[in-house]
C-alpha positions in Angstrom: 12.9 -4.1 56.5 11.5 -4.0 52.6 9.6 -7.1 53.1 8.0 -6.3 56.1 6.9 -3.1 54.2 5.7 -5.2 51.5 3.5 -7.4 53.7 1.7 -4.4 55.4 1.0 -2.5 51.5 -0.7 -5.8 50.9 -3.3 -5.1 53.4 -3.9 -1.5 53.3 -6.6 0.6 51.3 -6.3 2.4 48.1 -8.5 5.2 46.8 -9.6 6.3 43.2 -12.5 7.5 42.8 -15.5 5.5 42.6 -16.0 6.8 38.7 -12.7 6.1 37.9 -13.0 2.6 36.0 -10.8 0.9 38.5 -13.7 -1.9 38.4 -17.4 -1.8 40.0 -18.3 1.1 42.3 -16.9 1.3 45.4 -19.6 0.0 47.8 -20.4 3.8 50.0 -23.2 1.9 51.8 -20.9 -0.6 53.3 -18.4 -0.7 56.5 -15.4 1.1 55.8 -13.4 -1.9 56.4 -15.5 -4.0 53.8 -14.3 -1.4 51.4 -11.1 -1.5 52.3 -10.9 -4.9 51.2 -12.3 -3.9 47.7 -9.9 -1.3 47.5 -6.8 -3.4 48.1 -6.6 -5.0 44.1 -7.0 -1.4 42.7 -3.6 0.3 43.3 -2.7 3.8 44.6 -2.9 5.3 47.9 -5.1 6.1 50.8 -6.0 9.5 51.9 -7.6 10.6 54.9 -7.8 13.9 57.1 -8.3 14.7 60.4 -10.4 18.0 62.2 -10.5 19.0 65.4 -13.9 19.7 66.7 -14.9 23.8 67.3 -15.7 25.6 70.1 -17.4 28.4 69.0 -20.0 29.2 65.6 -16.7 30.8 63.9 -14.2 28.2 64.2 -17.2 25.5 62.8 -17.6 27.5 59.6 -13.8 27.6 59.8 -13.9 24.0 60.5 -16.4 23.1 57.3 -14.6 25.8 54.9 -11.7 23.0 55.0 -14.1 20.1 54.8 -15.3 21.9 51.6 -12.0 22.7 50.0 -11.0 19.0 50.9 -13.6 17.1 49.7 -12.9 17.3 46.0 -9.8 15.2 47.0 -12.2 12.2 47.3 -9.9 11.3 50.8 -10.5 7.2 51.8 -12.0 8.6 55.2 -12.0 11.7 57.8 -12.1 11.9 61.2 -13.0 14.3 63.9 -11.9 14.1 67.2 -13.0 14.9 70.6 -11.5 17.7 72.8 -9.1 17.7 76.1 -10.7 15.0 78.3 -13.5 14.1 76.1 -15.3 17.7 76.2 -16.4 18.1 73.1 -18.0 14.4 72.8 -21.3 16.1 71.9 -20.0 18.1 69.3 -18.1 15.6 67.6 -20.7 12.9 67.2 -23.1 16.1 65.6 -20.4 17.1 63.8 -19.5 13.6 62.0 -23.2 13.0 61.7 -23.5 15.8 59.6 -20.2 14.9 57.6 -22.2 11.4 57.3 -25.4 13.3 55.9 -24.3 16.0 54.0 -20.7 15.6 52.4 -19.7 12.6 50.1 -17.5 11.9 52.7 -16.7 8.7 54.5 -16.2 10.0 58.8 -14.8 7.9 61.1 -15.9 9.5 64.6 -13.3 9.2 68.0 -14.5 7.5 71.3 -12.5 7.1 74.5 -12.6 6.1 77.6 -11.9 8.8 79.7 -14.6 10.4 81.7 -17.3 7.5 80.7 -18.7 4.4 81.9 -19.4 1.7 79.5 -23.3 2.4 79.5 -22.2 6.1 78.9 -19.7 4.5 75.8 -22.3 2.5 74.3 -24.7 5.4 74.2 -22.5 7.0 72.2 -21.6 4.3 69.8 -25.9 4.1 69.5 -25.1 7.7 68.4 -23.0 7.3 65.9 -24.9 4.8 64.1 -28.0 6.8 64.7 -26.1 9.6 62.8 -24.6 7.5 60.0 -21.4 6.8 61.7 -20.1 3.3 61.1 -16.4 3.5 61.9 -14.9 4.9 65.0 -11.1 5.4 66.1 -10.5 3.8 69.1 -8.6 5.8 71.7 -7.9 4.8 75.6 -7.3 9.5 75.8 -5.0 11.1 77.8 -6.0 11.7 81.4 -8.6 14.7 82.2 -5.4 16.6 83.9 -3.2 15.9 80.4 -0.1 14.0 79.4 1.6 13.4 82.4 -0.9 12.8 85.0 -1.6 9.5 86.3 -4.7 7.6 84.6 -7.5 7.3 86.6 -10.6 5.1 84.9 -13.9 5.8 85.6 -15.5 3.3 88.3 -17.3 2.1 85.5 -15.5 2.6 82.6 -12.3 1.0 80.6 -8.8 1.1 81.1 -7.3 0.9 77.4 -7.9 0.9 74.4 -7.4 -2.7 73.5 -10.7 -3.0 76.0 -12.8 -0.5 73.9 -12.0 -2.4 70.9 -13.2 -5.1 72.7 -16.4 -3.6 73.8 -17.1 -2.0 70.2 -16.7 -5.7 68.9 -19.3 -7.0 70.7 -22.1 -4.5 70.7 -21.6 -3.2 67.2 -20.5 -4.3 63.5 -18.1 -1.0 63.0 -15.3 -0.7 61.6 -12.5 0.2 63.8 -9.5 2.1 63.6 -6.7 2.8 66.9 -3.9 4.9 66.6 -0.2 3.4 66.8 3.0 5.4 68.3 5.8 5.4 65.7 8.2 7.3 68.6 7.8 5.3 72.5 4.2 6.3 73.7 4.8 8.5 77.0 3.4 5.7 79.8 5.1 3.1 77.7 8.2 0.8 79.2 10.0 1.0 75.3 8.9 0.9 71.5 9.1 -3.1 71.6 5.8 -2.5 74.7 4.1 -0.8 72.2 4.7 -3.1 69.1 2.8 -5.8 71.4 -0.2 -3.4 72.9 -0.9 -2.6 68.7 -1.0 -6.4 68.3 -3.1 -7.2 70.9 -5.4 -4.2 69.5 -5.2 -6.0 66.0 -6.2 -9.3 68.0 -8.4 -7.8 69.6 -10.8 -6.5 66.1 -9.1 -3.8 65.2 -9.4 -3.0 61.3 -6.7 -0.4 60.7 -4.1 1.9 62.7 -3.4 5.4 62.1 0.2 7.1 63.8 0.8 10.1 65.9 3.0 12.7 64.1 6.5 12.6 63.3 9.1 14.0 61.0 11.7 11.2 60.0 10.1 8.6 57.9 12.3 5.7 59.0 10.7 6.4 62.8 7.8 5.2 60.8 9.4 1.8 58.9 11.2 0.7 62.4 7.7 0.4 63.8 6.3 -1.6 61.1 9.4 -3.6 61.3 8.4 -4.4 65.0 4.7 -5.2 64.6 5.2 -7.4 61.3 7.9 -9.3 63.1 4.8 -10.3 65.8 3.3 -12.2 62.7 0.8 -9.3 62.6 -0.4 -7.5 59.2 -2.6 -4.7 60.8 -2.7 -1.8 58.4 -1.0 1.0 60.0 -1.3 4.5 58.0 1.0 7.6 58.9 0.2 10.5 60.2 1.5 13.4 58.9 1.2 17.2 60.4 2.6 20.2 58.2 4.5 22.4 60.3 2.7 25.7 60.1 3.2 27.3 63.7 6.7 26.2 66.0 4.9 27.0 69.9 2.0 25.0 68.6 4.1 22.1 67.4 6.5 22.2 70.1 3.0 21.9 72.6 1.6 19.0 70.5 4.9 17.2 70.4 5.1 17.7 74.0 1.3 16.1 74.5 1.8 13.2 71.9 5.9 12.1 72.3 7.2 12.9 69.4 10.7 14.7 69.2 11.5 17.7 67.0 14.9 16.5 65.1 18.0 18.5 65.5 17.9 19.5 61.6 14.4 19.9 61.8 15.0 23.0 64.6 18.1 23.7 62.7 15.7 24.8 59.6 13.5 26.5 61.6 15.9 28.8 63.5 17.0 31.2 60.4 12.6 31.9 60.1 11.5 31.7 63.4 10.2 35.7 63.7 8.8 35.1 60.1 5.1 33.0 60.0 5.4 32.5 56.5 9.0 31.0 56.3 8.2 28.5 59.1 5.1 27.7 57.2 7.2 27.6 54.3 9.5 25.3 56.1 6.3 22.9 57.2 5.0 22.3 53.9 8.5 21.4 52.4 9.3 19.0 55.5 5.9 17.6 55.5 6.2 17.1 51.4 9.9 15.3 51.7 8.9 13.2 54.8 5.3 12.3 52.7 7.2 11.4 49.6 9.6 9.4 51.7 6.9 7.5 53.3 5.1 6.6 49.9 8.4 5.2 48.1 9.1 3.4 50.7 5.5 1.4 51.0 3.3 3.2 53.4 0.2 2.1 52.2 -0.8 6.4 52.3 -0.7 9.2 54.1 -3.5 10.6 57.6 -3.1 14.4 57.3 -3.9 16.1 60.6 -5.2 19.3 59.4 -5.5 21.7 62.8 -8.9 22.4 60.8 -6.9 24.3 57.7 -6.6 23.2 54.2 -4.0 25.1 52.3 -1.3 23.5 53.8 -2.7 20.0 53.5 -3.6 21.4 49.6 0.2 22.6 48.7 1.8 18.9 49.9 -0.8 17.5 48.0 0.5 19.6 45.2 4.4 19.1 45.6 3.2 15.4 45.7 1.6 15.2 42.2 -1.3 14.1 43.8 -4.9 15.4 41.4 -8.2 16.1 42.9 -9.9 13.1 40.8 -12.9 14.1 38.6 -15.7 14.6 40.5 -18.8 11.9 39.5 
């Protein structure tokens, strides 16, 4: 298992800060997965967040409060993602194009296939560039009726993931990212099925993976176990979600596959008419299971921030991890 560890580290990006002394400037102007490979030789960690994008004028200044409070962290990337069923595709490109223009920020928009036709896609990867954009996280999406209904394409449109990869490869030079299941993907056969749909993604042009959520941090190692064993070195970062509300977690376990562990509910059951001892309870899970994850040779650590910083901020603190100085 340690080797296969080993061999994925070598691959992934680190992140200090471009005024750090860690060698030239980090190249801003250039594909995220150019600077990647820059950022390999220079040691440390990556760090990136995630945001969901707002439906309404409060929850955006909600949403760019936490992109303020974040920023000094000097994350590798962030990424915003679309709504249920694609909804909020117009949002979400504005959004990251104002990220692009405005923050010191590296964003990484979402595209996916449901709803869309490949004229429709490529209109919004025109878009994205037009905005800034020049790495996107390629997603298949889960169908317009949610997790559990049967996948219907559009008559025009793509049927997975590994085809938008594909499509993104030949009509643009951005860098891509897809996301990887560390726990069996609900419409997948086993976890072995998805080891080989990640590789073909990797085959396919993919630059980097990013998980779903989980708790147990060997979940996490088996998988990149499986996909090293298929010869392939994709970078795979994990995802990490601090545990701030149960029905909400419980829902997005629910949507995504992953399974709440039996000491996990066993902790949360003494505070579960209390909000800020099951927030208390997150942050300390999501700080073990973070630490865990780093010792062991993730190459860092995708925080999915439900558009809040303090929680994100406190692991960052029980990790030892400093807000580099700012250039």
């Amino acid at each position: 298992m340690g080797a296969a560890r080993v061999a994925v580290r070598l691959v992934i990006m680190a992140h200090p800060p471009a005024s750090s002394g860690h060698g030239s400037p980090l190249r801003h102007g250039a594909p995220l997965r150019a600077r990647l490979h820059e950022l390999i030789d220079r040691g440390g960690h990556s760090f990136s967040f995630e945001f969901s994008p707002p439906k309404d004028d409060a929850a955006e200044a909600a949403l760019w409060q936490a992109v303020r409070s974040l920023e000094p962290l000097a994350p590798t990337f962030v990424s915003v993602t679309y709504g249920a069923g694609g909804s909020t595709r117009d949002r979400t490109v504005r959004i990251t194009g104002v990220v692009a223009r405005e923050t010191t920020l590296t964003p990484v928009g979402h595209l996916t296939c449901v709803g869309a036709s490949q004229a429709e896609l490529r209109q919004v990867i025109g878009a994205y560039a037009e905005a800034g954009v020049d790495t996107v996280l390629a997603l298949r999406g889960d169908p317009p009726g949610g997790p559990g209904r049967p996948w219907v394409r559009h008559p025009d449109g793509l049927d997975h993931a590994v085809e938008l990869v594909r499509l993104l490869r030949e009509v643009s030079g951005f860098s891509i990212g897809v996301a990887a299941f560390p726990e069996k993907h609900p419409e997948s056969v086993d976890v072995d099925q998805d080891a080989r749909v990640l590789v073909e993604k990797a085959e396919a042009g993919a630059d980097f993976a990013v998980t779903q959520f989980f708790f147990e941090a060997d979940t996490y190692f088996r998988m990149v176990d499986r996909v090293a064993a298929l010869g392939c070195d994709l970078p795979i970062i994990p995802g990490i979600m601090p545990l701030t509300n149960i029905r909400q977690i419980e829902r997005f376990a629910q949507l995504n596959g992953a399974s709440l562990p039996h000491w996990l509910l066993g902790r949360l059951e003494p505070v579960a008419d209390d909000p800020a001892g099951v927030r208390q309870v997150g942050v300390e899970v999501a700080s073990v299971l973070s630490r865990r994850l780093l010792d062991g040779g993730a190459p860092g650590l995708h925080f999915y921030t439900l558009n809040r910083s303090t929680a994100t901020l406190e692991v960052f603190a029980n990790l030892g991890v400093d807000a580099p100085p700012q250039s």
